[in-house]
Structure formats: C-alpha cells, structure tokens
C-alpha positions in Angstrom: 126.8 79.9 70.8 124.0 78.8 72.7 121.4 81.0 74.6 122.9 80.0 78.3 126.3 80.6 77.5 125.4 84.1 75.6 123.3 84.8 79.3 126.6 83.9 81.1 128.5 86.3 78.6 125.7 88.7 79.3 126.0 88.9 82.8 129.8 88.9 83.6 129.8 92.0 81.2 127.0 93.7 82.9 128.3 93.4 86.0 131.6 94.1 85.7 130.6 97.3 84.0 128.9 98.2 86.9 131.3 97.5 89.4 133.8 99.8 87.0 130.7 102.2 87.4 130.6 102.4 83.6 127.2 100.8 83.4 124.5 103.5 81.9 122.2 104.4 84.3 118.4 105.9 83.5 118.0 109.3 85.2 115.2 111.0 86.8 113.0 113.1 84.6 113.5 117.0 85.7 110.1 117.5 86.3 110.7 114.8 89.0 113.4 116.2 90.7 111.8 119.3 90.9 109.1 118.3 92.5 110.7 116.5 95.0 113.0 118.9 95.8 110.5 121.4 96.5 108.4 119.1 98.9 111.5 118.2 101.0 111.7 122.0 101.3 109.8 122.5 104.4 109.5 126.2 103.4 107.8 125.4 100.2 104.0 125.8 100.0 101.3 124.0 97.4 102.0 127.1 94.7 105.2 126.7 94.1 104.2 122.5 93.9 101.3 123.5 91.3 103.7 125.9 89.4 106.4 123.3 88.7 103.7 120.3 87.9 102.1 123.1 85.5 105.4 123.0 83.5 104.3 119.6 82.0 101.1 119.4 80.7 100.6 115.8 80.4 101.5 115.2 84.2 99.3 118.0 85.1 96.0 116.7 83.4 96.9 113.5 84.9 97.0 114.9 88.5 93.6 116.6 87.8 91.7 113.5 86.4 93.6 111.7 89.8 92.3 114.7 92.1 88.7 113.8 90.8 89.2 110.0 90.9 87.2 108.0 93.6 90.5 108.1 95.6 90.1 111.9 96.2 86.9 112.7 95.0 85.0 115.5 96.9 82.1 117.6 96.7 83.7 120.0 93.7 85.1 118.8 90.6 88.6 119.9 90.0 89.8 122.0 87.3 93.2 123.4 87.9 96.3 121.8 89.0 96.8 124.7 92.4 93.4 122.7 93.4 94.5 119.2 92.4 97.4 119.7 94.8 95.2 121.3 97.5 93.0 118.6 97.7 96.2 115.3 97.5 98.3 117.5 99.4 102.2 117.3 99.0 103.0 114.2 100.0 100.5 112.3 97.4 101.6 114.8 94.9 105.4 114.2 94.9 104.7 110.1 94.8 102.3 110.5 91.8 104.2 113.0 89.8 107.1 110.7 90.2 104.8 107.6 89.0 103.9 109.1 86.0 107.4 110.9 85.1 108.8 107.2 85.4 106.9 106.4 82.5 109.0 108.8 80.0 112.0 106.6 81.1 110.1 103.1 79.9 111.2 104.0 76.1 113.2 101.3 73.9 114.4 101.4 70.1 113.2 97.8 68.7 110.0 96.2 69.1 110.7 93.0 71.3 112.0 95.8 74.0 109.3 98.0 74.0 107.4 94.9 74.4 109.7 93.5 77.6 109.2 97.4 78.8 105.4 97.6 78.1 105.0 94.2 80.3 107.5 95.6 82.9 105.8 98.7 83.2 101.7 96.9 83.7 103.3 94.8 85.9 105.0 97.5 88.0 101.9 99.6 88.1 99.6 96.6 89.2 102.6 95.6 91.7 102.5 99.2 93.0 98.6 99.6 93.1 98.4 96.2 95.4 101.0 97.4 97.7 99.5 100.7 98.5 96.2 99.1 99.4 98.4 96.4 101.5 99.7 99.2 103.2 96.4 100.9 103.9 94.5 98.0 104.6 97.9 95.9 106.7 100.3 97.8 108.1 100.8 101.1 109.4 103.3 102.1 106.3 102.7 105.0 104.0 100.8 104.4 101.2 101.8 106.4 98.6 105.3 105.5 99.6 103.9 101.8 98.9 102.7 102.8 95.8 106.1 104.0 94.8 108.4 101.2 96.1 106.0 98.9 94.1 106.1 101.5 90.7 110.5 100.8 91.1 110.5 97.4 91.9 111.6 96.4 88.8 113.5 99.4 87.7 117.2 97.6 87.9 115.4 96.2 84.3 115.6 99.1 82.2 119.7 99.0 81.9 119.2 95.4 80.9 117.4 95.9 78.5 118.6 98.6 77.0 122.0 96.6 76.8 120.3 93.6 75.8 119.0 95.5 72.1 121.9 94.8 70.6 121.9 91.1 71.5 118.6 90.0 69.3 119.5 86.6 70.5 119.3 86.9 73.7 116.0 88.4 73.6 114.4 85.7 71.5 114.2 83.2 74.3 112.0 84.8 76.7 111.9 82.5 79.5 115.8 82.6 79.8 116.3 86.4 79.6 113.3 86.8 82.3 115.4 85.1 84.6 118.6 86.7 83.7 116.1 90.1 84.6 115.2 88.3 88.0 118.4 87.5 88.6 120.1 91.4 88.0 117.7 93.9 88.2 118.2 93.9 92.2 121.7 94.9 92.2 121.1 97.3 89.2 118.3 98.7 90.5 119.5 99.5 94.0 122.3 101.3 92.1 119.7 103.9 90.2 117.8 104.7 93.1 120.5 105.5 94.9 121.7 107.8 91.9 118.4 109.1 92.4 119.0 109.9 95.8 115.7 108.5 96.9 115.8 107.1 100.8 117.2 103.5 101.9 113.7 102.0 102.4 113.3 102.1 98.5 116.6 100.8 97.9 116.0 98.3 100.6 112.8 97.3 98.3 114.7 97.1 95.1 117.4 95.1 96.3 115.1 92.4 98.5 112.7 92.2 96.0 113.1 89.1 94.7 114.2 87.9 98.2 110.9 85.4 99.5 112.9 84.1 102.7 113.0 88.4 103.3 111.9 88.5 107.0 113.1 91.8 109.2 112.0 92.6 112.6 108.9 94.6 111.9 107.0 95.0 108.9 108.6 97.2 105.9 108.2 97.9 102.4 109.7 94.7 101.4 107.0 92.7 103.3 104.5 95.3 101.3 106.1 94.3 97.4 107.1 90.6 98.1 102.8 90.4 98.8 101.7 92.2 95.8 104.1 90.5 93.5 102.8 87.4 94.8 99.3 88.4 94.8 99.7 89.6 91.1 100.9 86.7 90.0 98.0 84.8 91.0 96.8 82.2 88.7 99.3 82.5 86.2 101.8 80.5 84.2 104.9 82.4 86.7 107.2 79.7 88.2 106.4 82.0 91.2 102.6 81.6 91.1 103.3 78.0 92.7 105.3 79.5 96.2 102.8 78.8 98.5 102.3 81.6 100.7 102.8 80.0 104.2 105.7 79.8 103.9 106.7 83.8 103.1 107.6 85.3 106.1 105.9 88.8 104.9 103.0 86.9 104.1 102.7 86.6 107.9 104.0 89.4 108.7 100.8 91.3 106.9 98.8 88.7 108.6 97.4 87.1 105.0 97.9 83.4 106.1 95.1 82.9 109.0 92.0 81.4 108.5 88.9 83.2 108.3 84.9 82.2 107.7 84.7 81.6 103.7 81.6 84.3 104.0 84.1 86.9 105.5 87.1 85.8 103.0 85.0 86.8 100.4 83.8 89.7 101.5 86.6 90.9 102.7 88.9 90.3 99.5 85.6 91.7 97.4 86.4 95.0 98.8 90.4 95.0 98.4 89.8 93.8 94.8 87.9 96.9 94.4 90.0 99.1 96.3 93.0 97.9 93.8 91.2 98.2 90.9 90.6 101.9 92.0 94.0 102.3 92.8 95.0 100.8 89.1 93.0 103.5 87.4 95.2 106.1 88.5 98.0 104.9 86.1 95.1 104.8 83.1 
C-alpha cells in the first residue's frame, strides 16, 4: 500500500472516530486544573495558589528559578514558591504552571514518536515565547495568555500521534505525515481544549492556526501565533518559510510589513531577539 493511500486510510479513521467522539483525547494534568480552578475563584488568595503548586515539586522549582529570571527579577532572590507567586502574581502563575504541566502530556512509547513530540514540543515553546513578546511589544493582548495559545498551538498533534505508533509506516515518511499533522491537528485540537474547558479565544487559536488568509476585525490571538509561527520558521527548509509576509493579513495587522530605516530595523529587532530569547529560557 503506498504511503498516500495509508494517509487517506489514516485520516477517514481519525476523523470519523472523532465525529463518533470515540477519538482518545489527552487530559489536563491535575495539578493544572487545580490551579486554574483556584485562580478563577475570585475568593482565592496567593496561599492557597502556592499550596497547590507546592504539591509538585518539579513545577514548583520551575516557578522559583522563573520568579528569579530576568523576566521577574527583583531586588531579592526567591526561595519559596508563596514568594514566587507574590512576585508573578496569579494570572502569570496559572499560564506557567499550565506550560510546564503540558509537558507531562508530550510522552510517547517508540522512538520516532518521542522524536515527532520532542520537535512538537521546541517548536511549541519557541512559537509560544515569540507570541508573548508580539503581544507585549504589538498589540494590546495579554501576554501570558500569548504565551499559552502559542504553548497549544499544536496540541490537536498528540492524538495523531499517538494513533499513528502503531502505523510504523506511516511514520517513516516524514514529510507526508507532517502534512497529515498540518492538515488535522486543528480540528483535533480545538476538540481537547475545549474538553479542557479553556475559553474560545484559545480554541479560536487552535483551530485558525494554520489559517494564513486568517483576518478578523481587530487583532486577536490568531494574528499573535500565525506571526510567531512564521517568524520561527525563518530561514528554514519549511514549505512555509517561503509565504511572504505581505501578504498575511496578521502580519499587518501587528504592523510588521512597513518600512523602517535599516539602522532602526536592526535595532529594533536586536532587542525583540533578546527579549524572546529571555522569554525561551523560561521553558529551560
């Protein structure tokens, strides 16, 4: 059988599962859905945030060595997670304990997966570090809620793959199965966030993702991931790298398309490399 047929086969099972909602979806880690349940609680103060986080040691040594990063730094080190989540505050917290809880859910049995799921999850994490500086720098979006649309952008992958181990052969021709990825993780994804219960301008992100022609009234999230996809895949061997940018409506919608003084371009994108290298540490 040849690899585009065995796609074809692929993807009418997939989806049809998923229609029949018997498609296995990833959950949330509990620590996650803890934590956010306890920020939406608007009678919920940073204690009862730092006492759930300090249930999982990993994420709260991550928060800490966060707390201290460039991003946050202040005049006194921090050593405890009640202080971590003093000085990010809520908001911050519930986005980054959620980013690094996502990476328990990256897991795969046979070497080519992990290695799909290894690339998925770099990518996601520079995707998500470019989009929060976007945000900052662009628009008047959140963010840390940026950061986290750009984290999930790709999270409609996981069921793929996970389907996809027992199919060695359709793994083996990598530039096919990225493009069956491209082509489902949108509608797959949309599904597990909203599982997840997370809000419709994440969905939104998930579903448009792949979506360049994407162009809504005002500037969203979408506008915010299309960039920083594109912007990642700068200067590589991506069929996308060769889009050019003028023609992206979010590209103009961020205002990234005018011409500027070659001084001032390079200046200017100086700093936001720097700022999103920053930003890229905190998922080190």
């Amino acid at each position: 059988m040849s690899n585009l047929i065995l796609e074809n086969k692929f993807c009418v099972a997939l989806l049809e599962d998923l229609a029949k909602d018997k498609l296995v979806l990833p959950t949330l880690p509990e620590i996650a859905l803890q934590i956010r349940e306890v920020v939406a609680d608007e009678e919920a103060d940073l204690s009862q945030v730092a006492k759930i986080i300090g249930q999982d040691p990993a994420i709260s040594a991550r928060l800490i060595k966060v707390a201290n990063s460039p991003l946050f730094r202040g005049t006194n080190k921090i050593e405890t997670t009640s202080q971590a989540v003093t000085r990010m505050g809520q908001t911050v917290v519930k986005t980054m304990a959620t980013n690094m809880a996502l990476e328990q859910v990256f897991n795969a049995k046979t070497p080519i997966v992990k290695k799909y799921m290894a690339d998925i999850w770099t990518e996601s994490t520079q995707v998500a570090s470019i989009a929060s500086v976007m945000a900052k720098n662009f628009t008047q979006l959140k963010p840390d809620q940026a950061m986290l649309a750009g984290l999930l952008h790709n999270i409609g992958s996981l069921p793929i793959l996970s389907r996809a181990e027992d199919i060695p052969a359709l793994l083996k021709d990598e530039k096919i199965f990225v493009n069956l990825l491209d082509r489902l993780s949108g509608q797959i994804g949309s599904c597990i966030i909203q599982n997840w219960d997370f809000p419709d301008e994440i969905v939104n992100v998930i579903r448009e993702h792949n979506n360049y022609e994407y162009d809504s009234d005002t500037v969203d999230y979408v506008d915010v991931v299309i960039v920083a996809k594109l912007t990642n895949l700068e200067n590589t061997n991506h069929p996308d790298a060769e889009l050019n940018w003028n023609n992206i409506p979010s590209f103009h919608k961020l205002g990234l398309v005018d011409e500027v003084e070659e001084t001032e371009k390079s200046e200017f994108e100086g700093y936001i490399i720097e700022e999103i290298e920053i930003t890229q540490n905190l998922f080190v």
